[in-house]
PDB file of N, CA, C, O and CB in Angstrom:
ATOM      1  N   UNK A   1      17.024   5.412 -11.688  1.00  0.00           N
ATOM      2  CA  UNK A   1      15.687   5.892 -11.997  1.00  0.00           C
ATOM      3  C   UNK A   1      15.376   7.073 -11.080  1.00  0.00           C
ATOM      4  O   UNK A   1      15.506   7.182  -9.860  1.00  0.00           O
ATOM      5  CB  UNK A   1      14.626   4.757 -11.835  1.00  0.00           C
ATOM      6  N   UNK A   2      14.939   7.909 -11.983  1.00  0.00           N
ATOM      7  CA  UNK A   2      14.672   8.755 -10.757  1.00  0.00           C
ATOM      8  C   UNK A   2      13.360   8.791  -9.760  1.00  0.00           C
ATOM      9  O   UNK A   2      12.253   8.311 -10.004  1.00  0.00           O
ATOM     10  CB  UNK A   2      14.763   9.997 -11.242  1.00  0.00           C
ATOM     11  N   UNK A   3      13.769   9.472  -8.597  1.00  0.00           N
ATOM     12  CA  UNK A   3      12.309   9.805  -7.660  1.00  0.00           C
ATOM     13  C   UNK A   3      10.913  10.446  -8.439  1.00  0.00           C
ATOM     14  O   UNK A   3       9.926  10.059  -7.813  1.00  0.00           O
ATOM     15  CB  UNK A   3      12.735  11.074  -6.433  1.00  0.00           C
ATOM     16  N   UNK A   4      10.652  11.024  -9.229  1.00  0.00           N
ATOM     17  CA  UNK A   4       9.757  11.714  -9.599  1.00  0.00           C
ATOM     18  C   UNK A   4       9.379  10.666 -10.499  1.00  0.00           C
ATOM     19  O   UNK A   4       8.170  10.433 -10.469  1.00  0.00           O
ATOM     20  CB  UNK A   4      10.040  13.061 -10.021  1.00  0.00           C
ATOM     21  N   UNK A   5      10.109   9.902 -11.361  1.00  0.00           N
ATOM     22  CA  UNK A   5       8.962   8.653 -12.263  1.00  0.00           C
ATOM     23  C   UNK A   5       8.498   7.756 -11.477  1.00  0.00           C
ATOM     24  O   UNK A   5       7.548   7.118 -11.930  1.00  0.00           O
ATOM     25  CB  UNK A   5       9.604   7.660 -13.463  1.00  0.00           C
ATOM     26  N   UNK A   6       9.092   7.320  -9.763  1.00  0.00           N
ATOM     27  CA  UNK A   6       8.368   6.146  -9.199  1.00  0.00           C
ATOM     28  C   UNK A   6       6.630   7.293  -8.858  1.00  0.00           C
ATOM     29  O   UNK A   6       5.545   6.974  -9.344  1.00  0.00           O
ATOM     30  CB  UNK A   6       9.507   5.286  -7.389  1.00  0.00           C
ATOM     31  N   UNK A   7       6.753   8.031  -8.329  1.00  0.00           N
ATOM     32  CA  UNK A   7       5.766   8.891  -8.169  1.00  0.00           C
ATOM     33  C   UNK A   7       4.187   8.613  -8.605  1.00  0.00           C
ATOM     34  O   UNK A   7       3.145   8.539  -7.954  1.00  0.00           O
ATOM     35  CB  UNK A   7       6.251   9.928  -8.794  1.00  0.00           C
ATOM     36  N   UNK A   8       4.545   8.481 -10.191  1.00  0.00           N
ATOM     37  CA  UNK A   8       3.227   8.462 -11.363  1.00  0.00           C
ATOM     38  C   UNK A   8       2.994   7.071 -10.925  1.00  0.00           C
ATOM     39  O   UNK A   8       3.784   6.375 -10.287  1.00  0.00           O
ATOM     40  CB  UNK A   8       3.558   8.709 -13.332  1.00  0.00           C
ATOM     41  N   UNK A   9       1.891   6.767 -11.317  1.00  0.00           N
ATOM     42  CA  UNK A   9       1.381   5.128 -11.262  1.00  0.00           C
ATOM     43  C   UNK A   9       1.623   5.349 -12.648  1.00  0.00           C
ATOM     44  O   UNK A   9       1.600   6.247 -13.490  1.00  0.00           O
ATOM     45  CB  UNK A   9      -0.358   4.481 -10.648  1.00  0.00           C
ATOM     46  N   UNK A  10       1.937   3.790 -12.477  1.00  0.00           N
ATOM     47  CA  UNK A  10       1.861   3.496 -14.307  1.00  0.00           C
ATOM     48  C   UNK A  10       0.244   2.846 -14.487  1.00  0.00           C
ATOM     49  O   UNK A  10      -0.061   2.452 -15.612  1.00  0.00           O
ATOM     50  CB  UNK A  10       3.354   1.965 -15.000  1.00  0.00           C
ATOM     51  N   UNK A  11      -0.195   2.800 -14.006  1.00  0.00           N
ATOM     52  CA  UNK A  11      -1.616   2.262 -14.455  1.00  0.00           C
ATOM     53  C   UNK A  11      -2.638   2.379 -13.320  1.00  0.00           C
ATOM     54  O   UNK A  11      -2.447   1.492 -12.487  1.00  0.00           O
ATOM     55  CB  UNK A  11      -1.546   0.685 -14.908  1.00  0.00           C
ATOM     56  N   UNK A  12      -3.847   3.332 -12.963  1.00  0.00           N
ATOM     57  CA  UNK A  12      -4.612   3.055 -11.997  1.00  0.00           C
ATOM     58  C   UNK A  12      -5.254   2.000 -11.106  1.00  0.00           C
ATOM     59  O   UNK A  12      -5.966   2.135 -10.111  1.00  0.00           O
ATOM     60  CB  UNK A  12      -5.149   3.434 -12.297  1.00  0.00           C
ATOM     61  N   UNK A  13      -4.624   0.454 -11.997  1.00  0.00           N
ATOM     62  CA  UNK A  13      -4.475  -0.749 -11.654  1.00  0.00           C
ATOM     63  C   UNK A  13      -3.717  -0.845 -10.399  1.00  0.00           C
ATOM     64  O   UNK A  13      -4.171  -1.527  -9.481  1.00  0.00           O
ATOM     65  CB  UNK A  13      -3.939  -1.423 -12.661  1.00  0.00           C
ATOM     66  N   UNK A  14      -2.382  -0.098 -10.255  1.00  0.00           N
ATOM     67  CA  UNK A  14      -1.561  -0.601  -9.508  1.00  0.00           C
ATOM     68  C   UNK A  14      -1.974   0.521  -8.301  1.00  0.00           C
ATOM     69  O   UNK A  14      -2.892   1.340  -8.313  1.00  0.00           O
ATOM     70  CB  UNK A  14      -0.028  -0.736 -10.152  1.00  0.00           C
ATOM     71  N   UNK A  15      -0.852   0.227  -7.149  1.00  0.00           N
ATOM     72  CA  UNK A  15      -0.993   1.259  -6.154  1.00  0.00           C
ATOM     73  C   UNK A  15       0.179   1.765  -6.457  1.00  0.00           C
ATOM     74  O   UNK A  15       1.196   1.149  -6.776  1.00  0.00           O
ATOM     75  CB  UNK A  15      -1.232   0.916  -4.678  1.00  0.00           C
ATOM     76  N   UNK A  16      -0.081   3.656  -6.283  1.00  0.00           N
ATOM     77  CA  UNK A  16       1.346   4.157  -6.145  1.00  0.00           C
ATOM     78  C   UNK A  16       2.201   4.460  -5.168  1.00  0.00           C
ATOM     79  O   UNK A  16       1.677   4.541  -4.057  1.00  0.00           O
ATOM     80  CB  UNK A  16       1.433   5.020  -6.597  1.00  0.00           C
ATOM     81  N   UNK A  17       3.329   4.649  -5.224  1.00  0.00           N
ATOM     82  CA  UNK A  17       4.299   4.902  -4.084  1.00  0.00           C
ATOM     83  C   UNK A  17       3.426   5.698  -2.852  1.00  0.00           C
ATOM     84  O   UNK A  17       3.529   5.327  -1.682  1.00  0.00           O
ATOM     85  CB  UNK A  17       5.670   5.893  -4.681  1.00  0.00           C
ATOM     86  N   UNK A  18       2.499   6.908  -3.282  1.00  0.00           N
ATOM     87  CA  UNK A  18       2.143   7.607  -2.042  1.00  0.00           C
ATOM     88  C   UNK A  18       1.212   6.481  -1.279  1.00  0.00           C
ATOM     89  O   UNK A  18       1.289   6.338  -0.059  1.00  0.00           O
ATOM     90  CB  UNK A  18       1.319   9.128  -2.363  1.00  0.00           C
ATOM     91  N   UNK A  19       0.488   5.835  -1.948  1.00  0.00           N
ATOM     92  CA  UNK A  19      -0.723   4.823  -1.390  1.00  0.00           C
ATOM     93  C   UNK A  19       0.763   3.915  -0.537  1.00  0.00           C
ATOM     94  O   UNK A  19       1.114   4.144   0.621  1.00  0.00           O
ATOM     95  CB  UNK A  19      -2.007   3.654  -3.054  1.00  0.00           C
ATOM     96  N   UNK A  20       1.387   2.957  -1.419  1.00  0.00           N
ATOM     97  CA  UNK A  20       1.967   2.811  -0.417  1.00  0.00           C
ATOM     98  C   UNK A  20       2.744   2.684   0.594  1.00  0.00           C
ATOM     99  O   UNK A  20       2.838   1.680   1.300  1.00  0.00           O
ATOM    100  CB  UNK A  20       1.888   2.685  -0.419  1.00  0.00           C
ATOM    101  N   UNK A  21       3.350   3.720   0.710  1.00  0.00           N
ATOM    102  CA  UNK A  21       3.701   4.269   1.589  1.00  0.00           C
ATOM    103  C   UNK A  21       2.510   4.995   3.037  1.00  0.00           C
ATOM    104  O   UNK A  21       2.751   5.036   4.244  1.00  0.00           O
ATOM    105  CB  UNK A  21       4.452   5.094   0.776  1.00  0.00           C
ATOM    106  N   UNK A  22       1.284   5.463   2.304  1.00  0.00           N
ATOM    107  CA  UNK A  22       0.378   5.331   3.268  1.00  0.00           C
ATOM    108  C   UNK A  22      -0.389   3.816   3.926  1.00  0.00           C
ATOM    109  O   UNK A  22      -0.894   3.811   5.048  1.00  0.00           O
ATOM    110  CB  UNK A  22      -0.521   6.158   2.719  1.00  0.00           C
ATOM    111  N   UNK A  23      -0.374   2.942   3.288  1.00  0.00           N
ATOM    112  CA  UNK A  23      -0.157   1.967   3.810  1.00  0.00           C
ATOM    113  C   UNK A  23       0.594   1.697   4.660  1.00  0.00           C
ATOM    114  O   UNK A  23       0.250   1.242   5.751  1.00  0.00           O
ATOM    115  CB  UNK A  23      -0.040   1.438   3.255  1.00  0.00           C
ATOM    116  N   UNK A  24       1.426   1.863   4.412  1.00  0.00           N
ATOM    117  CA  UNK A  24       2.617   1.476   5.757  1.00  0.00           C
ATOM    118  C   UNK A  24       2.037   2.113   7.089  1.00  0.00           C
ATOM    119  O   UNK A  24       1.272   1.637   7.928  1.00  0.00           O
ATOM    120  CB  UNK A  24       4.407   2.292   5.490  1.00  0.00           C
ATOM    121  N   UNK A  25       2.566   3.167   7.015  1.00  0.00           N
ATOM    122  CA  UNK A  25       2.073   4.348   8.005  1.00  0.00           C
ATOM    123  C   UNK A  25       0.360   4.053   8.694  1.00  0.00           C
ATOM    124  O   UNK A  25       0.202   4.119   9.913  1.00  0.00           O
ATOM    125  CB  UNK A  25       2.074   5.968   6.931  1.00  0.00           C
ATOM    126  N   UNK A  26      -0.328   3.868   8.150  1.00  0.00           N
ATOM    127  CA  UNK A  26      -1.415   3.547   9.033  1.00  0.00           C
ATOM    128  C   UNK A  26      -2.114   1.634   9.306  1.00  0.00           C
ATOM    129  O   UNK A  26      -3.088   1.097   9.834  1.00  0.00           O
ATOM    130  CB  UNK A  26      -2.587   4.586   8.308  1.00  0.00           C
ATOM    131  N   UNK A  27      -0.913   1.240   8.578  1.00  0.00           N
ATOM    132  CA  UNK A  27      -1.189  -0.295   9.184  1.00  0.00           C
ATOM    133  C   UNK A  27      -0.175  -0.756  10.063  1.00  0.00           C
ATOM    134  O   UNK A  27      -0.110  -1.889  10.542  1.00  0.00           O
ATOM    135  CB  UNK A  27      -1.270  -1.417   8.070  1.00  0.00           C
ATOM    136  N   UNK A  28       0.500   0.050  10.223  1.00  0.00           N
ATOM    137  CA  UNK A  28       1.278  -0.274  11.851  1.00  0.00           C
ATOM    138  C   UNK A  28       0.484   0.516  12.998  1.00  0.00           C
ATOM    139  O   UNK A  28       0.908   0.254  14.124  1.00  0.00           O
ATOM    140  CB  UNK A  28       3.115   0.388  11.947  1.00  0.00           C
ATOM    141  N   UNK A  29      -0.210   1.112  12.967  1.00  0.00           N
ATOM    142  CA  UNK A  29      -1.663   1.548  13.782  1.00  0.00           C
ATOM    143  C   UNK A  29      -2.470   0.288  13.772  1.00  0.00           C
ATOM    144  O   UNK A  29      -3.463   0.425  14.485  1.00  0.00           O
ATOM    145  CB  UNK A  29      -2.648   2.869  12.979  1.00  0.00           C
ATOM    146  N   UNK A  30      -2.379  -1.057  13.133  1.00  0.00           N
ATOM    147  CA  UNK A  30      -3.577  -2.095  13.033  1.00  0.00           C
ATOM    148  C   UNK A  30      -4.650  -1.901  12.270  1.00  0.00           C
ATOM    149  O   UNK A  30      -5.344  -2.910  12.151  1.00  0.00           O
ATOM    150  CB  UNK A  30      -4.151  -2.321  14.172  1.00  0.00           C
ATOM    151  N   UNK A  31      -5.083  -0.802  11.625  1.00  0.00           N
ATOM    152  CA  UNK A  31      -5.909  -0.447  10.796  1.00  0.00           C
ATOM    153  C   UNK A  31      -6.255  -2.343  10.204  1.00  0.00           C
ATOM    154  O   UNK A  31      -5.724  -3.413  10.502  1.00  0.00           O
ATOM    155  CB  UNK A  31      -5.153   0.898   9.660  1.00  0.00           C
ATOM    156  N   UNK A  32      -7.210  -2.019   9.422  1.00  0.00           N
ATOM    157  CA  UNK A  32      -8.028  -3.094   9.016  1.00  0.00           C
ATOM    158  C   UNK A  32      -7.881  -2.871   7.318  1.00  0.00           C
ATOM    159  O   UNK A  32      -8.006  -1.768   6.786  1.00  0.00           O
ATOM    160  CB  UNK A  32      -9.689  -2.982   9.719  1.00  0.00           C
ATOM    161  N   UNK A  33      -7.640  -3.925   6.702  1.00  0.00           N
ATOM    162  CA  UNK A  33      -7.758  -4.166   5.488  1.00  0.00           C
ATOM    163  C   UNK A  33      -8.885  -3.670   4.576  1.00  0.00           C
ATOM    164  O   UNK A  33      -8.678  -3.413   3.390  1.00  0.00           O
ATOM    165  CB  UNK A  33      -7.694  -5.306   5.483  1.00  0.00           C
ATOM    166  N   UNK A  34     -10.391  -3.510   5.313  1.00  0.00           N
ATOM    167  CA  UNK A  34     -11.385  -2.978   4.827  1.00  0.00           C
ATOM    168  C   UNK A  34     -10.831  -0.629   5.057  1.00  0.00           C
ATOM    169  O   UNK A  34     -10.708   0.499   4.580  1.00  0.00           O
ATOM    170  CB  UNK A  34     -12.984  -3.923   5.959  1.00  0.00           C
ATOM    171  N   UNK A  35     -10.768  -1.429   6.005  1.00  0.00           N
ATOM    172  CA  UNK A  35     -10.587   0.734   6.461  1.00  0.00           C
ATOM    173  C   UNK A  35      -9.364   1.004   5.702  1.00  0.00           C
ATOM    174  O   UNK A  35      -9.470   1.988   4.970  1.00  0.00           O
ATOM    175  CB  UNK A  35     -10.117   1.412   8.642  1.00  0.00           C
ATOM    176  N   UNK A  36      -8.057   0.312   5.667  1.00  0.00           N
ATOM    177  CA  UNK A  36      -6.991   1.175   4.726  1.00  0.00           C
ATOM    178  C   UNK A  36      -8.096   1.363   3.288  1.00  0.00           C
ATOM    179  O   UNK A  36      -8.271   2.476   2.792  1.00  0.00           O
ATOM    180  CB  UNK A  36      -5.169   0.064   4.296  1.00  0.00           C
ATOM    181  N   UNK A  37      -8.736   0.187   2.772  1.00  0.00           N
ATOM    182  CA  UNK A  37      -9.460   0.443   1.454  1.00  0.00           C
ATOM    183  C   UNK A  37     -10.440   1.506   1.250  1.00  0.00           C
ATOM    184  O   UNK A  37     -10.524   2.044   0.146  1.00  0.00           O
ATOM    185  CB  UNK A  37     -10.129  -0.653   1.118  1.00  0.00           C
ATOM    186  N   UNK A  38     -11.138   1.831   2.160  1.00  0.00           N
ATOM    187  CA  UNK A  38     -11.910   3.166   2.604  1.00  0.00           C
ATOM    188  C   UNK A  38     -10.657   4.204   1.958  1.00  0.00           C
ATOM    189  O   UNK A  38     -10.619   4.610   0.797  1.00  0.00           O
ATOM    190  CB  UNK A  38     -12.256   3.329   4.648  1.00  0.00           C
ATOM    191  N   UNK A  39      -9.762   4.473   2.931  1.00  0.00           N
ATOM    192  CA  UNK A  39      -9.032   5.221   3.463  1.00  0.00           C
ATOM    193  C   UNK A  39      -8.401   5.913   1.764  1.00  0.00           C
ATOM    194  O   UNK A  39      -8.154   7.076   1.443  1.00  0.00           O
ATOM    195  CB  UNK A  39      -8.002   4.353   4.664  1.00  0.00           C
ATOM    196  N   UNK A  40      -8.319   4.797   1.076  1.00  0.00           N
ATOM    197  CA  UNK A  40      -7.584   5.033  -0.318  1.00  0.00           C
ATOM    198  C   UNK A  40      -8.166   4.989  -1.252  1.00  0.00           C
ATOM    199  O   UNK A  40      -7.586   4.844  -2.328  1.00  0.00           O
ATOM    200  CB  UNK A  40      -6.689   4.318  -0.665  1.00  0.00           C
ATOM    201  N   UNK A  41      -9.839   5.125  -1.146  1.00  0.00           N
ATOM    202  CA  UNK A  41     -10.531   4.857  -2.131  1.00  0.00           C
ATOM    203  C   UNK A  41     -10.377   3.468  -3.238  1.00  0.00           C
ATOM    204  O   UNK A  41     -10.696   3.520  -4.426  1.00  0.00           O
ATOM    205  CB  UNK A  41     -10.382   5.991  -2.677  1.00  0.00           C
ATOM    206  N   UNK A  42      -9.927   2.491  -2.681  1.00  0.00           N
ATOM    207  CA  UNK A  42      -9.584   0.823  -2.979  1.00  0.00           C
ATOM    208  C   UNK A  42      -9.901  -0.084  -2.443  1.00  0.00           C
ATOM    209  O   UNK A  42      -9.996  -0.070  -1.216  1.00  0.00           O
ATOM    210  CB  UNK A  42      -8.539   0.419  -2.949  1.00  0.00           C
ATOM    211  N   UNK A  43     -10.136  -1.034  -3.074  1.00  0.00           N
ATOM    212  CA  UNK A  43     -11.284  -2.292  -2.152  1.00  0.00           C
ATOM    213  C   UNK A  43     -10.241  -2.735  -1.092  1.00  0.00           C
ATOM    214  O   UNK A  43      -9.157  -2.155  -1.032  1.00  0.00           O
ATOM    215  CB  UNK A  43     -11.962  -4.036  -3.264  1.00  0.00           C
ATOM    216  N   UNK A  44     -10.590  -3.876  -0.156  1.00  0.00           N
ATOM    217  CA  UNK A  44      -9.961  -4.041   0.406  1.00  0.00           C
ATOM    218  C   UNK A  44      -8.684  -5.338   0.042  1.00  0.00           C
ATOM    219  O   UNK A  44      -7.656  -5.738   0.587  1.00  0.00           O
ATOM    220  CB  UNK A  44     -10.754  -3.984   1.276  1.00  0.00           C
ATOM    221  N   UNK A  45      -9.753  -5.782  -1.638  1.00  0.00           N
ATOM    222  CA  UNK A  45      -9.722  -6.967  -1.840  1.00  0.00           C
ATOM    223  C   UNK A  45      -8.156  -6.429  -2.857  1.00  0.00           C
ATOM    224  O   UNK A  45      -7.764  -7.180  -3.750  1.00  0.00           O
ATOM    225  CB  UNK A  45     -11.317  -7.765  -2.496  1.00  0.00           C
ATOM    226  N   UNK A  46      -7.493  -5.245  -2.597  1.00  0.00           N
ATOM    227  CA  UNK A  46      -6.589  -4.696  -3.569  1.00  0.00           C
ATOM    228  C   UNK A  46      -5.247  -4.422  -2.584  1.00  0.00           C
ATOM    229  O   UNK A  46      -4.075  -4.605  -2.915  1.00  0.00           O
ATOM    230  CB  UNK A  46      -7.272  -3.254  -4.369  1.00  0.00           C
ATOM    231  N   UNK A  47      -5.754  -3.917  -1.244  1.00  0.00           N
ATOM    232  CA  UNK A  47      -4.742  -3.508  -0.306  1.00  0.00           C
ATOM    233  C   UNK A  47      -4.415  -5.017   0.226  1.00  0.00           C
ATOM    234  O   UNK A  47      -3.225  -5.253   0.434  1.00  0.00           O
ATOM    235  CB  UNK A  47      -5.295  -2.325   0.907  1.00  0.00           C
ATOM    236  N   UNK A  48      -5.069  -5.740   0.392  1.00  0.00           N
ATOM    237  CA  UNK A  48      -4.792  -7.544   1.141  1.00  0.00           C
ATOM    238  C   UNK A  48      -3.628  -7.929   0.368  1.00  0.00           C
ATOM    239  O   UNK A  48      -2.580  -7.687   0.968  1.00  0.00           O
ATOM    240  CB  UNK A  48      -6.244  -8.992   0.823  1.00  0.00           C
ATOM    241  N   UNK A  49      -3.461  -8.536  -0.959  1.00  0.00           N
ATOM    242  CA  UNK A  49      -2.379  -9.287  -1.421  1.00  0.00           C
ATOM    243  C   UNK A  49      -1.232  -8.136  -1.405  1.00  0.00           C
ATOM    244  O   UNK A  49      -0.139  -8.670  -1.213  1.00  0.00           O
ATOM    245  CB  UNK A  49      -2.688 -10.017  -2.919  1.00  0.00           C
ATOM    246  N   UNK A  50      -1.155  -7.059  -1.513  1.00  0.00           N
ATOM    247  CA  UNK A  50      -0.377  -6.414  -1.209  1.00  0.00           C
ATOM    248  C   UNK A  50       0.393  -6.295  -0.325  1.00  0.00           C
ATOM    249  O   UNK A  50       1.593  -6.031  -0.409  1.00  0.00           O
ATOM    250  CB  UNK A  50      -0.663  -5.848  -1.280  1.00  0.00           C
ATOM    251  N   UNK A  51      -0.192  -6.468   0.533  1.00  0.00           N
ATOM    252  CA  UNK A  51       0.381  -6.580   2.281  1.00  0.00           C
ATOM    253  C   UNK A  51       1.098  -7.826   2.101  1.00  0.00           C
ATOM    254  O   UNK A  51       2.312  -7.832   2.304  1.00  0.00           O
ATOM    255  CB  UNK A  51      -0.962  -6.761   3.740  1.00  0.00           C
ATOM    256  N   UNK A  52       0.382  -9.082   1.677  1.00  0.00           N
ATOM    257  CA  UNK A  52       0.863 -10.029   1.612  1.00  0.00           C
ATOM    258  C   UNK A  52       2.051 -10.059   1.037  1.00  0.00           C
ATOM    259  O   UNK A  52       3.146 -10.346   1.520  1.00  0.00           O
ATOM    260  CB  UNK A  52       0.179 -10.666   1.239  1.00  0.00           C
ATOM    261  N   UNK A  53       1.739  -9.726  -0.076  1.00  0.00           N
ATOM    262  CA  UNK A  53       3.201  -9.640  -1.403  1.00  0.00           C
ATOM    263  C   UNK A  53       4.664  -9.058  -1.287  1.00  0.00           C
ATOM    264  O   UNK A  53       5.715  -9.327  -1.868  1.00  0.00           O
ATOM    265  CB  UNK A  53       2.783  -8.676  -2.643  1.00  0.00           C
ATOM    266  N   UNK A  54       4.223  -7.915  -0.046  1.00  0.00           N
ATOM    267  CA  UNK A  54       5.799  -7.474   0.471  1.00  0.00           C
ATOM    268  C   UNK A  54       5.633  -7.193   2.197  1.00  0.00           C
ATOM    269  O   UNK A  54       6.033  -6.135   2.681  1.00  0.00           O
ATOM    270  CB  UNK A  54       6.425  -5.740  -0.468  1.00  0.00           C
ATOM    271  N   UNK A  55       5.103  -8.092   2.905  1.00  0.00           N
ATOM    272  CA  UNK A  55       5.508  -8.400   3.775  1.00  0.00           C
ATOM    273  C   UNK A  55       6.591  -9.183   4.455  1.00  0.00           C
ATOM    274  O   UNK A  55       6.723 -10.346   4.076  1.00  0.00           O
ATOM    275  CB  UNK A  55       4.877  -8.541   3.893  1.00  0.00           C
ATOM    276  N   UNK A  56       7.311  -8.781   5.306  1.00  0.00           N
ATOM    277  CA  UNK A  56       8.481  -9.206   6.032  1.00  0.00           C
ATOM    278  C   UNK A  56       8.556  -9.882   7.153  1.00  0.00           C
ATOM    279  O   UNK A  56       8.489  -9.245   8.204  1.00  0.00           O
ATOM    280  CB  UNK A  56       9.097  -8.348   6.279  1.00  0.00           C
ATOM    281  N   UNK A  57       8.711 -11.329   7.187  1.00  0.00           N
ATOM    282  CA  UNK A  57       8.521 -11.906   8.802  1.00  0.00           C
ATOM    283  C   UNK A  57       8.818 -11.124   9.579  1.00  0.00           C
ATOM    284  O   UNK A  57       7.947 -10.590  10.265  1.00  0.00           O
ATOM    285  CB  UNK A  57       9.250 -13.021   9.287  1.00  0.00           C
ATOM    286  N   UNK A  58      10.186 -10.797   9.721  1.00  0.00           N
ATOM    287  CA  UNK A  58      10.341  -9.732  10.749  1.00  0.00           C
ATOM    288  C   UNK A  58      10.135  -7.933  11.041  1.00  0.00           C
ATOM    289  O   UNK A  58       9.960  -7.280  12.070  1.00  0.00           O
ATOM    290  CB  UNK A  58      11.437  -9.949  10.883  1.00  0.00           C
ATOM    291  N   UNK A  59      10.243  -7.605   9.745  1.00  0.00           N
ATOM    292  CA  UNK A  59      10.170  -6.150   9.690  1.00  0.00           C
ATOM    293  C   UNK A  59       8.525  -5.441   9.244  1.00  0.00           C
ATOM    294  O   UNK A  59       8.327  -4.232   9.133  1.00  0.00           O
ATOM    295  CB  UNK A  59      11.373  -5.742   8.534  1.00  0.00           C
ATOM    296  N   UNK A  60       7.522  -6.472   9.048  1.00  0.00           N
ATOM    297  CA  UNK A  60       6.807  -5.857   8.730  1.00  0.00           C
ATOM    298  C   UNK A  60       6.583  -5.730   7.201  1.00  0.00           C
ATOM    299  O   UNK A  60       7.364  -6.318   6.452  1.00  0.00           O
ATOM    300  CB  UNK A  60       7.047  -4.980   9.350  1.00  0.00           C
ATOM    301  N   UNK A  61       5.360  -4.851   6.592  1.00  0.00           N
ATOM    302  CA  UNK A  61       5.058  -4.395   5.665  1.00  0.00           C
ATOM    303  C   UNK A  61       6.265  -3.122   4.983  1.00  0.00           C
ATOM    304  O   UNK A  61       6.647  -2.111   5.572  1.00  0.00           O
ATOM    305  CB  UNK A  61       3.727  -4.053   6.052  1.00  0.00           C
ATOM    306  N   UNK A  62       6.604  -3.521   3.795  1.00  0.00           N
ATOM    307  CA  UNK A  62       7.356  -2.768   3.625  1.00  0.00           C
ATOM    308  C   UNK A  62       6.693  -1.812   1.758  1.00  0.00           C
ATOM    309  O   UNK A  62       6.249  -2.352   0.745  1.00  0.00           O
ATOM    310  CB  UNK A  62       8.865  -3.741   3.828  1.00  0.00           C
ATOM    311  N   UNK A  63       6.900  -0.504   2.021  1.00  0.00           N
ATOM    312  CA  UNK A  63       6.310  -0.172   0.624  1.00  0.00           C
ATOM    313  C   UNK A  63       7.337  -0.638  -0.578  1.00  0.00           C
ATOM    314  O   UNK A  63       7.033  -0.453  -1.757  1.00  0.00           O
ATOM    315  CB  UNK A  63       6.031   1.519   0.519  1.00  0.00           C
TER     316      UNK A  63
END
């Protein structure tokens, strides 16, 4: 697949690669679940299971 179709969101539902990937990047700063949602124009109640959903015991949040 290429790089340029992960890019597009397929649905404004989801988050896209840039979101997260900015996720990453400013929640290893500790940022707060409410402020990444600020941060991305997304509740917070959208960035939370996310974190959850591909988080890594050891490595962290991964996009």
């Amino acid at each position: 697949m290429a790089l340029k179709a992960l890019e597009h969101p397929i649905n404004t539902r989801y988050l896209s690669l840039q979101e997260r990937e900015r996720i990453a990047g400013v929640r290893s700063n500790g940022t707060s679940m409410q402020a990444l949602g600020r941060a991305l124009g997304r509740s917070g109640g959208t960035i939370s299971p996310e974190i959850k959903r591909n988080v890594h015991p050891l490595l962290s949040y991964g996009p």
